[in-house]
C-alpha positions as CSV (number, residue, x, y, z in Angstrom):
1,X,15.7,-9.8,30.4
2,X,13.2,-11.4,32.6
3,X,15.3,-9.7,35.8
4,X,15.0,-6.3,34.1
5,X,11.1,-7.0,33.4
6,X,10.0,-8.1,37.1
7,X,12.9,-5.5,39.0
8,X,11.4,-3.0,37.0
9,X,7.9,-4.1,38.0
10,X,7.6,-5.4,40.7
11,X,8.8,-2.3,43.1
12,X,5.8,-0.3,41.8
13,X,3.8,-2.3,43.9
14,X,5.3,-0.9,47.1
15,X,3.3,2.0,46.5
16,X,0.5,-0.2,47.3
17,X,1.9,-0.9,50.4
18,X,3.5,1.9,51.8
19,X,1.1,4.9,50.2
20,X,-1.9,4.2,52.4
21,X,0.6,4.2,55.0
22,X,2.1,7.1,53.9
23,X,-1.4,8.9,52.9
24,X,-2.7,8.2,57.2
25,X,0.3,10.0,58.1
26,X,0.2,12.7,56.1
27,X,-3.5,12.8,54.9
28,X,-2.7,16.1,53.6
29,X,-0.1,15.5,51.2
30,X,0.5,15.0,47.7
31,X,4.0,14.1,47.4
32,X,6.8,12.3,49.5
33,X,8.0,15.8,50.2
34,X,5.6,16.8,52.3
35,X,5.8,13.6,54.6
36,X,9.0,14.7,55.3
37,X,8.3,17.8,56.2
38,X,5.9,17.1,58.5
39,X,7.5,14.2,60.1
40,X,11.3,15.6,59.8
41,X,11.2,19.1,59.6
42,X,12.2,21.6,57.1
43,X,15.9,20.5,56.7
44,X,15.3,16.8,55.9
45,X,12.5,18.4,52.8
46,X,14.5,21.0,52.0
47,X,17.4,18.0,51.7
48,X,14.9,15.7,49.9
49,X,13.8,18.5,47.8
50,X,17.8,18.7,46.2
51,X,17.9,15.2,46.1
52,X,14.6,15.0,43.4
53,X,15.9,18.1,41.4
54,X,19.0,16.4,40.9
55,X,17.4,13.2,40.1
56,X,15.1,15.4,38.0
57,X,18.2,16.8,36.2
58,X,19.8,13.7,35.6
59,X,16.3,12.0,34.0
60,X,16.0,14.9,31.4
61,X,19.7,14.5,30.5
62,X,19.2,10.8,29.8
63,X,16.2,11.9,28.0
64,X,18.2,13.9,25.5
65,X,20.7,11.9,25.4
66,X,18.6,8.8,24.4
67,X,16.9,11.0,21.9
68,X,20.0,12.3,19.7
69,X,21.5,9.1,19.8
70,X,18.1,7.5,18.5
71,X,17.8,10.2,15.9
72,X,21.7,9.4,14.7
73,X,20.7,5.8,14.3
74,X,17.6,6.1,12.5
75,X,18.5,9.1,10.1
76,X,22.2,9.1,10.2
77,X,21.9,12.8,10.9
78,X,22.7,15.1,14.1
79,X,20.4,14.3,17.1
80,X,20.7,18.3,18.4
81,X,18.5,19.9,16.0
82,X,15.2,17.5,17.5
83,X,16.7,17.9,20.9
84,X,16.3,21.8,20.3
85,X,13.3,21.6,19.0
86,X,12.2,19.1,21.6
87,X,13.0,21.5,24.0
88,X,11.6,24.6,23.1
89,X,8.2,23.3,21.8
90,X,7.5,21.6,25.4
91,X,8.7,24.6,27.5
92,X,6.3,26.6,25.5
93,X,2.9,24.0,26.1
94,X,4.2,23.3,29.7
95,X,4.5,26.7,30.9
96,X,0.8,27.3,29.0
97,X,-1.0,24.7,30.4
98,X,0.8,23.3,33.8
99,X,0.1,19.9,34.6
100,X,-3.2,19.4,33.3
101,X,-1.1,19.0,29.9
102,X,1.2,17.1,31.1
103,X,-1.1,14.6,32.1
104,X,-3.0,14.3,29.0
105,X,0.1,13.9,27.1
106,X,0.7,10.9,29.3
107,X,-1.9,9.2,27.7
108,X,-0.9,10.2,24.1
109,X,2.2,8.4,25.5
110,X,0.7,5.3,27.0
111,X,-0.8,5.1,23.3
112,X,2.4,5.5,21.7
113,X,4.4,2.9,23.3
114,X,1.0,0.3,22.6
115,X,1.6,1.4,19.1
116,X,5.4,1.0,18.7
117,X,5.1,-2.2,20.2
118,X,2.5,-3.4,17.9
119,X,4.4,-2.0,14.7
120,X,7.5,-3.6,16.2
121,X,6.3,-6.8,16.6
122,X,4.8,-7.3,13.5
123,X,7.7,-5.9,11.4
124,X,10.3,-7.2,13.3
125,X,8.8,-10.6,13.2
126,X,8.5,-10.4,9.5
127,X,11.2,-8.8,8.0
128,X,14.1,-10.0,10.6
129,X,16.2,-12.7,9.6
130,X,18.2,-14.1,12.4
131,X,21.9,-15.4,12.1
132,X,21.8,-19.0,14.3
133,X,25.9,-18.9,14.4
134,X,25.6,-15.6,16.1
135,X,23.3,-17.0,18.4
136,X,25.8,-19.3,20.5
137,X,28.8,-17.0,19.5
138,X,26.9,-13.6,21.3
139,X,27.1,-15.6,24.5
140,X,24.0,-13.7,26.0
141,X,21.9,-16.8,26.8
142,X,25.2,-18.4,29.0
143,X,25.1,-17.4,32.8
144,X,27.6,-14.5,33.9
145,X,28.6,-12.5,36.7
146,X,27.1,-9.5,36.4
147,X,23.6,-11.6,35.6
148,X,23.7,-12.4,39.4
149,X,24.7,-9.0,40.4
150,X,21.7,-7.7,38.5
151,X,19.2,-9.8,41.0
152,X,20.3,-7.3,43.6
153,X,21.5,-4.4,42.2
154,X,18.1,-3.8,39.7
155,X,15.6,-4.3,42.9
156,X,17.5,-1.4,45.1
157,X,18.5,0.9,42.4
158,X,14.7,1.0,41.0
159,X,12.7,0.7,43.9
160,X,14.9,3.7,45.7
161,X,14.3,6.0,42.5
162,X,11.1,5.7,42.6
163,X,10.5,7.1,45.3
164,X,11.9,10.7,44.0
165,X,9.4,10.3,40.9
166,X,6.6,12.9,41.8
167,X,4.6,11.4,39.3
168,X,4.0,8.0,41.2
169,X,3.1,10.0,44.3
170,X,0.5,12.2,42.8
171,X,-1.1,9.3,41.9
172,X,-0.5,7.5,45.0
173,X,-2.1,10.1,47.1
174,X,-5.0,11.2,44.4
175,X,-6.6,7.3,44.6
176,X,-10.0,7.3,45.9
177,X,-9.3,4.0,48.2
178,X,-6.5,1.7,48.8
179,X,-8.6,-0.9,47.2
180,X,-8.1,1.1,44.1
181,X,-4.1,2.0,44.6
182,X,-3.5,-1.4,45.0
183,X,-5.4,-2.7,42.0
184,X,-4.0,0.4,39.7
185,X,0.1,-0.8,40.9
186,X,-1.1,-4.3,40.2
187,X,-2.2,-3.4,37.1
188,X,0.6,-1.9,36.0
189,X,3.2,-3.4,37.7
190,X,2.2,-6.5,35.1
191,X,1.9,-4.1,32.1
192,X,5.5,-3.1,32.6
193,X,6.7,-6.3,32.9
194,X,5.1,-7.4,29.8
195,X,6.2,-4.3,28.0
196,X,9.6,-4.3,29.2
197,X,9.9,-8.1,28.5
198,X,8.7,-7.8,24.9
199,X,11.2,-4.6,24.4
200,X,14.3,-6.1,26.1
201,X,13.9,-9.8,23.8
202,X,14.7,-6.8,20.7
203,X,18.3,-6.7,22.6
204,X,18.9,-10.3,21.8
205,X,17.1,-10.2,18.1
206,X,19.7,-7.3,18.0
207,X,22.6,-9.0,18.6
208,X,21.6,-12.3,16.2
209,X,20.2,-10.6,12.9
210,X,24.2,-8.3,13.8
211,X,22.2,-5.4,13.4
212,X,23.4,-4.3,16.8
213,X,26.8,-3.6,17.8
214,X,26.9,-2.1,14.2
215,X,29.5,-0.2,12.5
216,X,30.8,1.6,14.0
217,X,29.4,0.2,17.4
218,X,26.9,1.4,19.1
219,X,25.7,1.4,22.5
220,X,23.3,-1.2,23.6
221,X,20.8,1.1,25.1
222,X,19.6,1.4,21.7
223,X,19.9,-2.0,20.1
224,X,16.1,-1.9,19.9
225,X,16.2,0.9,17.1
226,X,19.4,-0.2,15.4
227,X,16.8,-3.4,14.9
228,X,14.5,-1.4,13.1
229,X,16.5,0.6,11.6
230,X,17.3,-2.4,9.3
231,X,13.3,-2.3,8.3
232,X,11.8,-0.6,5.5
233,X,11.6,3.3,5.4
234,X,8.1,3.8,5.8
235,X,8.3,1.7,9.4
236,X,11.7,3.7,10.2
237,X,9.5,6.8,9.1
238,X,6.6,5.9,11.9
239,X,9.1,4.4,14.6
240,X,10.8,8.0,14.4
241,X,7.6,10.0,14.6
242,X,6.3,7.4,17.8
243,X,10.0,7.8,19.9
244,X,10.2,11.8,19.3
245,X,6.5,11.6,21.0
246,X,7.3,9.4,23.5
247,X,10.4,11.6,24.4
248,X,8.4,14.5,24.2
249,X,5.6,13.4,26.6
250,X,8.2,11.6,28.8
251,X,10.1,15.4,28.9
252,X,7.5,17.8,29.7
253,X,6.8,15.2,32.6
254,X,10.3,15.8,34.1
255,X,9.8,19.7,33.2
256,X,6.4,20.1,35.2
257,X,7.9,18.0,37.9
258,X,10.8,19.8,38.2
259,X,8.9,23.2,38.5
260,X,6.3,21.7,41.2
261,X,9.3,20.4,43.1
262,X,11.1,24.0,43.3
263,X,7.6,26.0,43.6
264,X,5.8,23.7,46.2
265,X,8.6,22.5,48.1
266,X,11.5,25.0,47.9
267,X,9.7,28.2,48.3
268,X,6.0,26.6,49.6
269,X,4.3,28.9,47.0
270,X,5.6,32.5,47.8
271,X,7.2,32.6,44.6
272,X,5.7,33.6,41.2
273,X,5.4,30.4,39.1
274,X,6.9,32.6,36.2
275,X,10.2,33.1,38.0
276,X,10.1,29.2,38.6
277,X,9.5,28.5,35.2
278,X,12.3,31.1,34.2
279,X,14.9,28.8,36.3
280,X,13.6,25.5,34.9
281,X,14.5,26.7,31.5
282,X,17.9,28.0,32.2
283,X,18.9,24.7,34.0
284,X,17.5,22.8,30.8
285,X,20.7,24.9,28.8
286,X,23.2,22.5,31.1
287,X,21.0,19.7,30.7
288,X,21.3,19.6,26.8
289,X,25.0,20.1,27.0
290,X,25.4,17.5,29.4
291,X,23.4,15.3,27.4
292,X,25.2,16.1,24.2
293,X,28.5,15.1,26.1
294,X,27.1,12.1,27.6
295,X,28.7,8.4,26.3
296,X,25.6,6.4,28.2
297,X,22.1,6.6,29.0
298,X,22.6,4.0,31.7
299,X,24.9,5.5,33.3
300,X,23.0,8.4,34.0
301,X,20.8,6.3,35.6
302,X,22.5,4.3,37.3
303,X,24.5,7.9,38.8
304,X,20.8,9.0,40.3
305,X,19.9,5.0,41.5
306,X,23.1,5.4,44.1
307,X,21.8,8.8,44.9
308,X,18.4,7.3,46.1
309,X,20.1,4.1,47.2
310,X,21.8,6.2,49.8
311,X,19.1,8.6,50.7
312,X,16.0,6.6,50.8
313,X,16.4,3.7,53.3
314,X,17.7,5.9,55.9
315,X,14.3,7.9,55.1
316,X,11.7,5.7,55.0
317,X,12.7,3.6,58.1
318,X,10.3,6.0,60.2
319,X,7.4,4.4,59.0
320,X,7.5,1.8,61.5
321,X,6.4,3.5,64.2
322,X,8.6,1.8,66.8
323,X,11.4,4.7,65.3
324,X,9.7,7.6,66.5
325,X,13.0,8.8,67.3
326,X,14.7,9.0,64.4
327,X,15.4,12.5,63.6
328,X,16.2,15.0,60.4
329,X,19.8,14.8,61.2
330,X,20.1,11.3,60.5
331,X,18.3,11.3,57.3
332,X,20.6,13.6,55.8
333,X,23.7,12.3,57.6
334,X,22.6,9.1,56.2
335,X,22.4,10.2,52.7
336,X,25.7,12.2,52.3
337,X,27.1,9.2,54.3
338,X,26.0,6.7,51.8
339,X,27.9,8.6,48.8
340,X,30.7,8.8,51.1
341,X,30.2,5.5,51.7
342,X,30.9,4.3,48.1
343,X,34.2,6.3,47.5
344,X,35.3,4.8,50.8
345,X,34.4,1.3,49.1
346,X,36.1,2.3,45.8
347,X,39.3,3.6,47.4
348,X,39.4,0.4,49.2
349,X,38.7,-1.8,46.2
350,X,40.5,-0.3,43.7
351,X,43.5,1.4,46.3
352,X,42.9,4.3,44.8
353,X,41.5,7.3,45.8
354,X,40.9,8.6,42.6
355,X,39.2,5.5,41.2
356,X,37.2,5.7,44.5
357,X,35.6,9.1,43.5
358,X,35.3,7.4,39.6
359,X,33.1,4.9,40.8
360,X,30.3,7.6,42.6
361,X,30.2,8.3,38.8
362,X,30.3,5.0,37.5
363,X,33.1,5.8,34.7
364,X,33.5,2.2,34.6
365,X,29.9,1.5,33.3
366,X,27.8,-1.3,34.7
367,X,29.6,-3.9,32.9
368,X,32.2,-3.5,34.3
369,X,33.8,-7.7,34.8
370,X,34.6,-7.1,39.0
371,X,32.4,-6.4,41.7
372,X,33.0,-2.9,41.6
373,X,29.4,-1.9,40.8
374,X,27.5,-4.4,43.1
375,X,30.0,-3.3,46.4
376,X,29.0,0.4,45.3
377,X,25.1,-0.4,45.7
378,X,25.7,-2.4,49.1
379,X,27.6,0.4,50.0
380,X,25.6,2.7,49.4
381,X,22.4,2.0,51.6
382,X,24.7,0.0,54.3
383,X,26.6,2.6,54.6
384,X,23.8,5.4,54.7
385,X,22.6,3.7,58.4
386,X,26.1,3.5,59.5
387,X,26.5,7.2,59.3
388,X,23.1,7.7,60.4
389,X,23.4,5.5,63.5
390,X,26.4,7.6,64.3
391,X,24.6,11.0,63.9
392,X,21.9,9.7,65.9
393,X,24.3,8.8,68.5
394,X,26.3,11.7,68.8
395,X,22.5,13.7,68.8
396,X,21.7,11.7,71.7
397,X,25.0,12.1,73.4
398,X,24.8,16.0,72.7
399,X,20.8,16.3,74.1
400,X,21.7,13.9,77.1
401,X,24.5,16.2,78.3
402,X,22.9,19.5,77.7
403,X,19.6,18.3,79.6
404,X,22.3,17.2,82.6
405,X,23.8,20.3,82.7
406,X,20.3,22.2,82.6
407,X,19.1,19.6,84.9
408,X,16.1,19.5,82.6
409,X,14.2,15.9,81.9
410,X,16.0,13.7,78.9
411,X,13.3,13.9,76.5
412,X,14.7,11.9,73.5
413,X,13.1,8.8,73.9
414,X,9.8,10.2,74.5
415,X,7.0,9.0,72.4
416,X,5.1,12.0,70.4
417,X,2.2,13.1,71.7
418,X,-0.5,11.8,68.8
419,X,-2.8,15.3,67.3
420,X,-6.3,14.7,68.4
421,X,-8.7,13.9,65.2
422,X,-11.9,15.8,65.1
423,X,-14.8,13.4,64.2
424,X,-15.0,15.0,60.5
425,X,-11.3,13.6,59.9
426,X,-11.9,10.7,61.5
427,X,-15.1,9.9,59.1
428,X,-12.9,11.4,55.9
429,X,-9.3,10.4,56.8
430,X,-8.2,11.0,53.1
431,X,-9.0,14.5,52.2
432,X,-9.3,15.7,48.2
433,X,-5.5,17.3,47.6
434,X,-7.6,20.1,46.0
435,X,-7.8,21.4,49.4
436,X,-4.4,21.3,50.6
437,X,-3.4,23.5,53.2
438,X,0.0,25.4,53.4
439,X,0.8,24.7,56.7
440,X,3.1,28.1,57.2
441,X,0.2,30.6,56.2
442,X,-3.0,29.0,56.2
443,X,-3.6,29.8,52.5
444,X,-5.0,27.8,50.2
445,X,-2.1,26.0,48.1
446,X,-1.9,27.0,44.9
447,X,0.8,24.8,43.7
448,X,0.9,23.5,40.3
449,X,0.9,19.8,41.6
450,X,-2.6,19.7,43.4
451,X,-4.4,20.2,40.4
452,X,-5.4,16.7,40.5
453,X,-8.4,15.5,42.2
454,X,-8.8,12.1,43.8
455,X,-12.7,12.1,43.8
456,X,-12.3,11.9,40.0
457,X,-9.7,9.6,39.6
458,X,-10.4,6.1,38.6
459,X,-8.0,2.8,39.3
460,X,-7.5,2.4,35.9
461,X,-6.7,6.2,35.2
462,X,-4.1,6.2,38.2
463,X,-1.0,4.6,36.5
């Protein structure tokens, strides 16, 4: 529980580290996509930009997901009708009001998780009875294999999907100072914690009043509502109206993301947002199917954590400057690599090439009693700079010959000549993203995703 609370936590506050790094180098930016850009090229973004709509994808199918199985235990009754509705009612507000919506329903949902905790606590505290002969019998508070794993796999597999969440580095880029990035991640980074302390102890209430596994059983991503579903109606009543806003708010996030990602960084703005918005909705018909289909929230997760584990060391390495030479070509060797990486592991482990290609998928789930899931998620980043050091030898190999046979000067090791700052950008090194410059045209961007402005963001606003 306390591993969960501070892995989940504590990697928000690299964005206090690495976003004023980030922001220098890319002063113009609003999200990791166009660091890459300007420091890769337009493969490695255009890569990057595939990797977030699938991680995208994958979040709004565990949001579904989570929802109709919620719904079921609460009611009893089919989740699909509110994932319909769901739907349809924040594809409508989103494509009306764009981001500025979204954002102000992320403070409706800020209020609503306050609130469910508070009702939570209070009812659950009053009305629970816990069983002590379950307590020893549950064996949750005795040490176990996969509560070591955790230490290692929770860290990478948050901290690496984090950094495809658009949302973090909108705010990362619209702080006023550094002073007040680092004091907004502080701040939250402990109001996670606390929150995701306080909602994970529900597990282990769960387990000893036996409302949770249930019958029939039910997964343990939602032990915290089979706890209150043992509560009196009106609190059941409230809980349901609280989640299905929380899931809403938490949706139209992914949505708007998902439509600045594709506008901003797929077609840099050339493309009607309607059009955009038009392909957002028909991908949301798979998602809901898949989420229908879908046996475990975490798994979905844990799917799009390997993803990032894979892509995102191999990426961010650049920012020590001493690996100027690291190329595009590596990033995305590196990234494929590191998938490839964990069916290589899995064929190995298992000596089977078919449960190799199971575990990129994680069939087995994460509790799974082997090492199966930890080897993937050491695989998985290990194995992303072993295929990148390989690309980036064979580029060097390939640029060596070519300038011997042109008898032209071996240029690959050369440091970048460093743009010359005019005094104005020296004086304001972090400019408002309001006035964002396409790089390809000149034209003033006019993506979705810059509609926040730093100058008026607060510390306390900015997570």
């Amino acid at each position: 529980m306390f591993v969960y609370g501070l892995s989940s936590s504590l990697p928000l506050l690299a964005f206090g580290y690495l976003g004023p790094i980030i922001r220098k180098k890319c002063p113009e930016g609003f999200v990791l996509t166009e660091w890459t850009r300007q420091r890769y090229g337009v493969a490695a973004a255009m890569y990057l930009s595939l990797l977030t709509l699938i991680t995208l994808f994958l979040y709004m199918v565990a949001e579904l997901s989570a929802l109709q199985q919620i719904v079921n235990a609460l009611t009893g009754l089919n989740g699909l009708p509110a994932v319909i509705v769901q739907v349809v009612v924040t594809t409508i507000y989103t494509s009306l009001g764009g981001f500025k919506v979204s954002f102000m329903t992320d403070n409706i949902q800020g209020a609503m998780v306050v609130g469910l905790i508070i009702i939570g606590v209070i009812t659950v505290g009053t009305k629970t009875q816990i069983n002590r002969s379950l307590i020893d019998s549950s064996g949750l508070l005795e040490p176990s294999l996969l509560g070591w794993q955790l230490i290692y796999i929770l860290p990478v597999a948050i901290l690496t999907n984090d950094f495809f969440l658009s949302n973090f580095w909108l705010r990362t880029f619209a702080s006023k100072t550094d002073r007040d990035l680092r004091i907004g991640v502080s701040i939250a980074s402990f109001t996670v914690l606390c929150i995701l302390v306080l909602v994970g102890s529900t597990g282990l209430l769960a387990a000893w009043s036996g409302a949770w596994p249930g019958d029939p059983p039910q997964s343990g991503s939602i032990a915290f509502f089979l706890l209150l579903e043992k509560l009196p109606g009106w609190v059941v009543g409230i809980v349901l109206v609280m989640t299905v806003a929380l899931s809403t708010a938490a949706f139209d996030s992914l949505q708007s993301a998902m439509v600045s990602t594709a506008s901003n960084d797929l077609f840099r703005n050339k493309l009607s947002l309607i059009y955009i918005r038009i392909g957002v909705v028909l991908c949301i018909v798979p998602v809901v199917v898949v989420a229908l289909k879908s046996p475990s929230v975490l798994q979905i997760f844990l799917i799009s954590d390997l993803v990032s584990a894979s892509a995102i060391p191999v990426l961010v390495i650049s920012l020590w400057d001493k690996c100027y030479f690291w190329k595009g070509s590596e990033v995305i060797a590196g990234g494929l690599g590191g998938i490839l990486s964990i069916f290589i592991f899995g064929t190995i482990y298992y000596g089977s090439a078919y449960e190799g290609g199971r575990l990129i998928l994680l069939e087995n789930g994460l509790y799974a009693d082997d090492w199966s899931v930890f080897g993937a998620f050491v695989a998985a980043p290990v194995g992303g700079f072993i295929f990148a050091l390989i690309a980036f030898a064979l580029r060097i190999a390939y640029q060596f010959v070519v300038s011997k046979v042109r008898g032209e000067h071996f240029d690959a090791f050369d440091k970048p000549i460093k743009p010359v700052r005019t005094t104005s950008q020296v004086d304001d090194p972090i400019r408002p993203v309001g006035n964002a410059r396409d790089e390809e045209d000149g034209k003033q961007n006019d993506s979705p995703a810059v509609e926040a402005d730093r100058g008026d963001d607060k510390w306390w606003k900015l997570w």
